[in-house]
C-alpha positions in Angstrom: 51.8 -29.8 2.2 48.4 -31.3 1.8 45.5 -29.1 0.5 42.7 -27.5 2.0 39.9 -29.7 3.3 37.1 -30.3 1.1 34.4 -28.5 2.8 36.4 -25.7 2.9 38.0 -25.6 -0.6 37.3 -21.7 -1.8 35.9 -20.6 2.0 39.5 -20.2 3.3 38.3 -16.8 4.4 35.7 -19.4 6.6 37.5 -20.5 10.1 37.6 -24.3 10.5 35.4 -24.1 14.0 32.3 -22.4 11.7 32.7 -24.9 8.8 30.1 -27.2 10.4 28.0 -24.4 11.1 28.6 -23.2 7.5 27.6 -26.2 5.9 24.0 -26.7 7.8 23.0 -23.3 6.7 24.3 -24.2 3.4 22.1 -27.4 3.2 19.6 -25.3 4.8 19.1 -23.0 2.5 20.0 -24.7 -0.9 18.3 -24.5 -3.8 19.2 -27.2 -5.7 17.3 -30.3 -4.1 14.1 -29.3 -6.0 15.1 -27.5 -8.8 14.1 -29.0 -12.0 16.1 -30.3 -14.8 17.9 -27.4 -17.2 15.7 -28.7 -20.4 12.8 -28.4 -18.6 13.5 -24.9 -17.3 14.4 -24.2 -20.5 11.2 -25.4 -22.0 8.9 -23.7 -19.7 10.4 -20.5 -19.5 10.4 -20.5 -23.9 7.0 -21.4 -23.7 5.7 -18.4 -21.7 7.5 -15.8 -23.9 4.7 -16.3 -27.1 1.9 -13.5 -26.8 -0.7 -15.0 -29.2 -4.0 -16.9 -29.6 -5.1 -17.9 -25.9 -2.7 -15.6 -24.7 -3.7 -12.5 -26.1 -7.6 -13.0 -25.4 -6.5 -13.5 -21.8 -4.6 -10.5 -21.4 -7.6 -8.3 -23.3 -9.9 -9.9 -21.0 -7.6 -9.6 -17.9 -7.1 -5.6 -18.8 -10.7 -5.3 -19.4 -11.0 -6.6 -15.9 -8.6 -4.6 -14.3 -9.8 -1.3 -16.2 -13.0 -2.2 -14.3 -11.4 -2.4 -11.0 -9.9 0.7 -11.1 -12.8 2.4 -12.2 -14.6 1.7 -9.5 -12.5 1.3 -6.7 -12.3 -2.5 -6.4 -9.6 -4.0 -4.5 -10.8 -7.4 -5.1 -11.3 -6.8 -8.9 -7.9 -6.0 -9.7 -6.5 -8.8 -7.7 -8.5 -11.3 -10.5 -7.3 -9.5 -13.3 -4.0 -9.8 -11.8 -4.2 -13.3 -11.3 -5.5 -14.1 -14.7 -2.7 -11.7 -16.4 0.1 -13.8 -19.0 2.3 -10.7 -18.5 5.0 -12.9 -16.8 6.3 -14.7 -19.5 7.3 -12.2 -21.7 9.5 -10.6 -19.0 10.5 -13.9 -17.6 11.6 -14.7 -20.9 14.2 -11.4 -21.3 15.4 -12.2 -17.6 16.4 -15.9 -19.0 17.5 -14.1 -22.2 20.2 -12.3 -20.5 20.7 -14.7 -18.2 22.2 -17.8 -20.5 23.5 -14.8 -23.3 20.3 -16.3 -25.9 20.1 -12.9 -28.1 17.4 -14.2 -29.9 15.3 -15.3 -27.1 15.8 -11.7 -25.9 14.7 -10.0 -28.9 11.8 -12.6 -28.9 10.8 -11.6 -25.4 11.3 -8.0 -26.0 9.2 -7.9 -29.2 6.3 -10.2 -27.4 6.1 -8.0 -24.4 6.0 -5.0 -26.7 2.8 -6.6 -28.5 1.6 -7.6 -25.0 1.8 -3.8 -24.1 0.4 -1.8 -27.6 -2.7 -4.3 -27.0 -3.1 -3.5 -23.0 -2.9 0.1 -24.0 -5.2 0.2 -26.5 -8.2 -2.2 -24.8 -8.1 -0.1 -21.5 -8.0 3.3 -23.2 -10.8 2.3 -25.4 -12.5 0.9 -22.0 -11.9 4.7 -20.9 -12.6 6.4 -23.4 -16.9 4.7 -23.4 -16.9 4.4 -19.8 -19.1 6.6 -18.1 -17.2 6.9 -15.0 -14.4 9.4 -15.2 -13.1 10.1 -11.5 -9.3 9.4 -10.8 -10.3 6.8 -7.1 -7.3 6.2 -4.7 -6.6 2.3 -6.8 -6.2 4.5 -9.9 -3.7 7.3 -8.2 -1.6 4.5 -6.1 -0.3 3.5 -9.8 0.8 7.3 -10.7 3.7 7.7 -8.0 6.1 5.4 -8.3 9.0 5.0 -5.9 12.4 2.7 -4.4 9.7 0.6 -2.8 8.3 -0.7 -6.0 11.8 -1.6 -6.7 12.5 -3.7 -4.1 8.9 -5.1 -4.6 10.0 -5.9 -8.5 13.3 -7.1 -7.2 12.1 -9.6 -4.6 9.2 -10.3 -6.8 11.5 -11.5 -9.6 13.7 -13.5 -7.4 10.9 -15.3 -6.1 9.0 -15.8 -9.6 12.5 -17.0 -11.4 13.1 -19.4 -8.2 9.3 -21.2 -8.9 9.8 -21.5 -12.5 13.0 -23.5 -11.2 11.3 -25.9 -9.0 10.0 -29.0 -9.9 6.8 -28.9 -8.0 5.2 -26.1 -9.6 3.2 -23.8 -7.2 1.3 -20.6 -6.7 4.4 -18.4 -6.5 4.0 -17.0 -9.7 0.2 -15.6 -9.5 1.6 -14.3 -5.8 4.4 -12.7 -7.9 1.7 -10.8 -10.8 -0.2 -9.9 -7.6 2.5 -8.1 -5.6 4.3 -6.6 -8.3 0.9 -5.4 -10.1 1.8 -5.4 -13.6 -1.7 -5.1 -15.1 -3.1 -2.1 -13.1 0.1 0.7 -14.4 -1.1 -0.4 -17.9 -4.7 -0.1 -17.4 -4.2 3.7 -15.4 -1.5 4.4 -18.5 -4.9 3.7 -20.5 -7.1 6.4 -18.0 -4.3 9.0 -18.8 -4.4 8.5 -23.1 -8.3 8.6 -23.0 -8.5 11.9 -20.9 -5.6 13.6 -21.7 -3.5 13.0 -18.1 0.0 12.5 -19.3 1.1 13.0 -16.0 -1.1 9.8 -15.6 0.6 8.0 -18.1 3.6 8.6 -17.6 3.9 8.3 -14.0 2.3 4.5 -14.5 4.2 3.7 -17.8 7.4 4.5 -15.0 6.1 1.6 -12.5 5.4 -0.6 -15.4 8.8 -0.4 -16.9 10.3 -0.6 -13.2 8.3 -3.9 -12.5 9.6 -5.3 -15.7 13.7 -4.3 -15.2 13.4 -5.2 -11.9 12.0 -8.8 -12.4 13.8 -9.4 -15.2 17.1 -8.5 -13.7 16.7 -10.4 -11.0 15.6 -13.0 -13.3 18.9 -13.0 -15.3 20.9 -13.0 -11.6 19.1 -16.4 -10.2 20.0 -18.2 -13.7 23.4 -16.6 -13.5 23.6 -18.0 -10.1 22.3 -21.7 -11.1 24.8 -22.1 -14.3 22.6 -22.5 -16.6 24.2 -23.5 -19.9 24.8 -20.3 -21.9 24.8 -19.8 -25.5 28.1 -20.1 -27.6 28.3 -16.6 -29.8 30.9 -16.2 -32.6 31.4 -13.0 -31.4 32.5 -12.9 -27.8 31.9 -8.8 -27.1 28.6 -9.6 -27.4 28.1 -11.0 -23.8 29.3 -8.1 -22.0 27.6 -5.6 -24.3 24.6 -7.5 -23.0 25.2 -7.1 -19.5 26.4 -2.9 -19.8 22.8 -2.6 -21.7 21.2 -4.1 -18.8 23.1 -2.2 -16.2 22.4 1.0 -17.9 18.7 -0.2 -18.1 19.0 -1.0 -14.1 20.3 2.0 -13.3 18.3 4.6 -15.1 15.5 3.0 -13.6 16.8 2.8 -10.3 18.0 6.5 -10.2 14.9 8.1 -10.5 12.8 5.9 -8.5 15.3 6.7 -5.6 14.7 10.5 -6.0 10.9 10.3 -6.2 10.9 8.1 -2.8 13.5 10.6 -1.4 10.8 13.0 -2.1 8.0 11.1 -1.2 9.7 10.9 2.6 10.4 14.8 2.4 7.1 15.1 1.6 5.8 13.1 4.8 8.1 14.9 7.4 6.9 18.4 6.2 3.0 17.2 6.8 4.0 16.0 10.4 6.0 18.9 10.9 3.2 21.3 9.8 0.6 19.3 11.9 2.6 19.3 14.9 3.3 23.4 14.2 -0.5 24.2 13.8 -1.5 21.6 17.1 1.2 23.6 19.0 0.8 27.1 17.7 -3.2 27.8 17.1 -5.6 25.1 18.8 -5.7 26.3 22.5 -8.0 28.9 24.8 -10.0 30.6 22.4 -8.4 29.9 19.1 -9.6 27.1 17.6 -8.3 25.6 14.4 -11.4 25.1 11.8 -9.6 23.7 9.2 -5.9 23.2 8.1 -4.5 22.1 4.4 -0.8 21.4 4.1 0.6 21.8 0.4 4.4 19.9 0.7 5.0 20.1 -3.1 4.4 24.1 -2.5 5.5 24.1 1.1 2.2 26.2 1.9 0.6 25.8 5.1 -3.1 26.6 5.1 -4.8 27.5 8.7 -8.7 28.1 8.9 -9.2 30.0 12.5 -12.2 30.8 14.2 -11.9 32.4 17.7 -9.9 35.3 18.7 -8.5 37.8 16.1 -4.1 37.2 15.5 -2.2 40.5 14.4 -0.1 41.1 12.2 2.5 41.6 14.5 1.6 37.7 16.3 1.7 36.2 13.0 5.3 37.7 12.0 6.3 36.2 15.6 4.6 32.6 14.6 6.0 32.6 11.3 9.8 33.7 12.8 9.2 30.1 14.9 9.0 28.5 12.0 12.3 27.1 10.9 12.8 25.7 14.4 10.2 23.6 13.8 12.0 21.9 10.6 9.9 24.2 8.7 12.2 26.6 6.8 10.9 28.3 3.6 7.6 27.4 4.3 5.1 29.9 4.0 2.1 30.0 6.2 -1.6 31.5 5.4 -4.4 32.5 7.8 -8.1 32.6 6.9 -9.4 34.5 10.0 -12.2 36.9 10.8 -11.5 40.6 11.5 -13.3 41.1 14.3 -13.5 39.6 17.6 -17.3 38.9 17.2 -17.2 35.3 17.3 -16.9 33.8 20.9 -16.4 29.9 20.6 -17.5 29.4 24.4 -20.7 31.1 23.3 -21.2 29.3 20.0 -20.4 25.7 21.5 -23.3 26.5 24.1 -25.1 27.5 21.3 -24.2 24.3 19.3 -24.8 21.8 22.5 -28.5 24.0 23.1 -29.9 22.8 19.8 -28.3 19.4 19.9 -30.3 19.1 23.0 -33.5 20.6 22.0 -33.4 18.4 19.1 -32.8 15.4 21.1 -35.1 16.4 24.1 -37.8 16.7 20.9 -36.6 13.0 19.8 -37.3 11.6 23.1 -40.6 13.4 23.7 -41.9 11.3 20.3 -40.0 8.3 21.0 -42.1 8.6 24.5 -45.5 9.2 23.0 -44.9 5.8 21.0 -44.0 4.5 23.7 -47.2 5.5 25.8 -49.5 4.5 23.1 -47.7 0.9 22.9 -48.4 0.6 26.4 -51.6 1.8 25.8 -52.8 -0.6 23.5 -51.4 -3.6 25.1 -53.3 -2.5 27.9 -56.5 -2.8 26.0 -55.4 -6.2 24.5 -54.7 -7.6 28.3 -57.8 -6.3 29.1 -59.5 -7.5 26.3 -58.2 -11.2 26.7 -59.1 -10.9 30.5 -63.0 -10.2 29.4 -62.9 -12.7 27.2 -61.4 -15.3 29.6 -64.1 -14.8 32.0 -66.6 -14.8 29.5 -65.6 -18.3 28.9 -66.0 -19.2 32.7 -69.1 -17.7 32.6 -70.7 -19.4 30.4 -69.0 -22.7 31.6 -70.8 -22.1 35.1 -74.2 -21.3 33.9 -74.1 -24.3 30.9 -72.1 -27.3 32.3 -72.6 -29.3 29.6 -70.3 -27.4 27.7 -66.7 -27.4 27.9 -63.9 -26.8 26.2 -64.7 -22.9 25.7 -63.1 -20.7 24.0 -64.0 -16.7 23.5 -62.2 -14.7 20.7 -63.0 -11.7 19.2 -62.2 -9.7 15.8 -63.1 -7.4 12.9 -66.3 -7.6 11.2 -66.4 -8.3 7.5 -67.1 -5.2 5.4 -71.2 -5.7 5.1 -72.6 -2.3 4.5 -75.4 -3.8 6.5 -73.2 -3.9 9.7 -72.1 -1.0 11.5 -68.9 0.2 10.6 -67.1 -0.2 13.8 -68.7 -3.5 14.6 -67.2 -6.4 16.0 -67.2 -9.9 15.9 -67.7 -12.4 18.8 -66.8 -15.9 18.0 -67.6 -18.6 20.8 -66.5 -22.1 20.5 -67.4 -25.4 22.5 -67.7 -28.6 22.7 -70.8 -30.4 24.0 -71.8 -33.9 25.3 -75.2 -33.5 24.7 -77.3 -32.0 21.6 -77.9 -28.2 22.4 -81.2 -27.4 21.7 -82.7 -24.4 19.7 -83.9 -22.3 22.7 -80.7 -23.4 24.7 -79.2 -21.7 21.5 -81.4 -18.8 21.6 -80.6 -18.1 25.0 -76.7 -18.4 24.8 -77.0 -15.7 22.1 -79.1 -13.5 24.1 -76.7 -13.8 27.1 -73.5 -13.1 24.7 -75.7 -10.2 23.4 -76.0 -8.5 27.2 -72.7 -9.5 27.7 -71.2 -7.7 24.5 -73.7 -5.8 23.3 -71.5 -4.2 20.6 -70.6 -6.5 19.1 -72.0 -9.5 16.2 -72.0 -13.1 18.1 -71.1 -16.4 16.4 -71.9 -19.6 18.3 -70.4 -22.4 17.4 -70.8 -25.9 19.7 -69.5 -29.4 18.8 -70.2 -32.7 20.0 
């Protein structure tokens, strides 16, 4: 009996009419076309693992960076500090450990990334501990909460950070890994929860840190697994599979806790839409209106501020008994209400819409009065420029030898000797003859009847 076709040999589970198939998404999707040579993965992935000289000033600076980030709320900020970061190495380096069995490259990696994270502790609590700026912002809190999705962030992270070291073309993947997987920022909030005390701070981002750095390591170890690497020789041959239970164990008590906190996470977000929907149904209609409304999941309290009609005892039993058919069982509800039934919301919102109209009745009013004495005033000027056009014409029909006229008018110079609200009346033209003295004197006269309030200049050129 011959043997199984080539293509086929260890996919007998494969039917022959999807082999073709098979092998086109095989080729597809292989990784091996690119990858680079074993010594030179080796190489690169050894050199990344040393924390020292360049390295650590980097990571100081980088920290320092994203300490600054989070302390004031910049997006942007921690992305560069991520980008700068050398934190890959290290845990690149225990992935690849694992991966080819090299115990001493392990402890190597270990024992770098440990140095890595004493000095990132201490330059960002330092940072905190002279900074002026002590709020917790939302950048700072997103890194005390860790959950199953920053797992599967590490995981696919790691996969695709261990897959670019691989390649020969080297690319950007690996900055796009320390950005998605945010290594630096847990560190730097780890730091914000030494200096002021918030151990629920620190440990909460010393959690995501250590997930990020399983996570991408495992999945580290699992690509170089996968491309058969060559593997160490030990004298002692227990010592691979105590390697691989350790990291199990490590896996998994990560993993386990991460799952609960996004389990409660998701609890968490079903009893706030619950208790929206509850309060929407139950309070805000007629004349109950709902002034404010806090939800507390962790204590499952439900806070309602009410302004409107006055709810009895007796209602609120009756609300509260409705309760755990609206996925809210065990909650327990508070009203902040008045005892009377003094306050009439029709009455107050005509109230409210009364002196929202006043005021904006008052607006318009000034906004017309500027308005009126812009019109005003370009009024004046259009009249203004009309007197002096015909001023011009004037004095063009009763002197034709000038031409060429032109009538402006402004401010006086301050001369105590002048009146103070005198004005200035500047004529120029041009003339082809030579104006004499009493043909001056008489132009001046005329612009003196004409504008008697005001100082003339004459000015006529040939």
């Amino acid at each position: 009996m011959s043997g199984p076709h080539p293509i086929t040999r260890g996919l007998s589970l494969v039917p022959l009419w999807l082999v073709p198939l098979w092998q086109a998404l095989r080729d597809r999707f292989s990784l091996r076309e690119d990858k680079a040579a074993d010594d030179a993965i080796d190489r690169d992935l050894r050199a990344g693992v040393e924390m020292r000289g360049t390295n650590l000033w980097v990571l100081m600076f980088a920290i320092l960076i994203a300490s600054v980030g989070l302390n004031v709320n910049s997006t942007a900020v921690i992305i560069g500090a991520m980008l700068i970061s050398p934190l890959m190495g290290p845990i690149l380096g225990i992935g690849y450990g694992v991966g080819v069995l090299d115990i001493a490259l392990l402890r190597r990696s270990l024992k770098n990334l440990g140095i890595a994270v004493g000095i990132a502790l201490a330059t960002s609590t330092l940072y905190f501990l002279i900074s002026p700026l002590n709020a917790a912002d939302s950048e700072l809190l997103a890194r005390t909460t860790p959950t199953i999705w920053d797992v599967l962030i590490a995981l696919c992270g790691g996969f695709a950070g261990i897959i670019g070291v691989t390649r020969r073309e080297k690319t950007n993947i690996i900055p796009g890994v320390a950005i998605a997987t945010a290594l630096m920022p847990p560190l730097c909030t780890a730091g914000y929860g030494l200096a002021h005390a918030r151990w629920d701070f620190m440990a909460g981002a010393i959690f995501l840190f250590a997930i990020n750095c399983v996570f991408i390591a495992f999945s580290s170890a699992v690509v170089v697994r996968a491309f058969h690497l060559q593997q160490t020789r030990y004298v002692d041959a227990t010592m691979a599979t105590r390697v691989r239970r350790y990291m199990l164990a490590v896996v998994l008590c990560t993993l386990l806790p991460s799952a609960y906190f996004a389990y409660q996470m998701v609890q968490y977000e079903m009893f706030r839409a619950r208790a929206r929907d509850f309060v929407s149904a139950e309070f805000d209609h007629g004349q109950l209106h709902v002034a404010q409304s806090d939800i507390f999941p962790d204590r499952r309290q439900i806070e309602v501020t009410l302004i409107g009609d006055y709810i009895a005892p007796a209602r609120t039993a009756e609300i509260e008994s409705r309760m755990a058919a609206s996925g809210l069982a065990g909650a327990r509800l508070v009203l902040h209400q008045a005892r009377d039934n003094g306050v009439d919301v029709t009455q107050l919102k005509t109230s409210l819409l009364t002196d929202l109209y006043a005021r904006n009745q008052q607006a318009l009013e000034e906004k017309d009065k500027v308005i009126a004495e812009l019109l005003a005033h370009q009024t004046q000027l259009t009249l203004g420029r009309k007197r002096l056009n015909d001023m011009a014409l004037e004095l063009s029909a009763l002197y034709p030898q000038l031409w060429d006229i032109v009538v402006t008018e402004g401010d006086a110079p301050r001369d105590p000797a002048l009146p103070e609200a005198a004005s200035v009346l500047v004529v120029n033209a041009r003339s082809n003859a030579v104006v004499s003295g009493p043909e001056r004197r008489k132009i001046r006269h005329w612009l003196s009847v004409r504008a008697p309030q005001a100082q003339s200049l004459l000015v006529i050129r040939r």
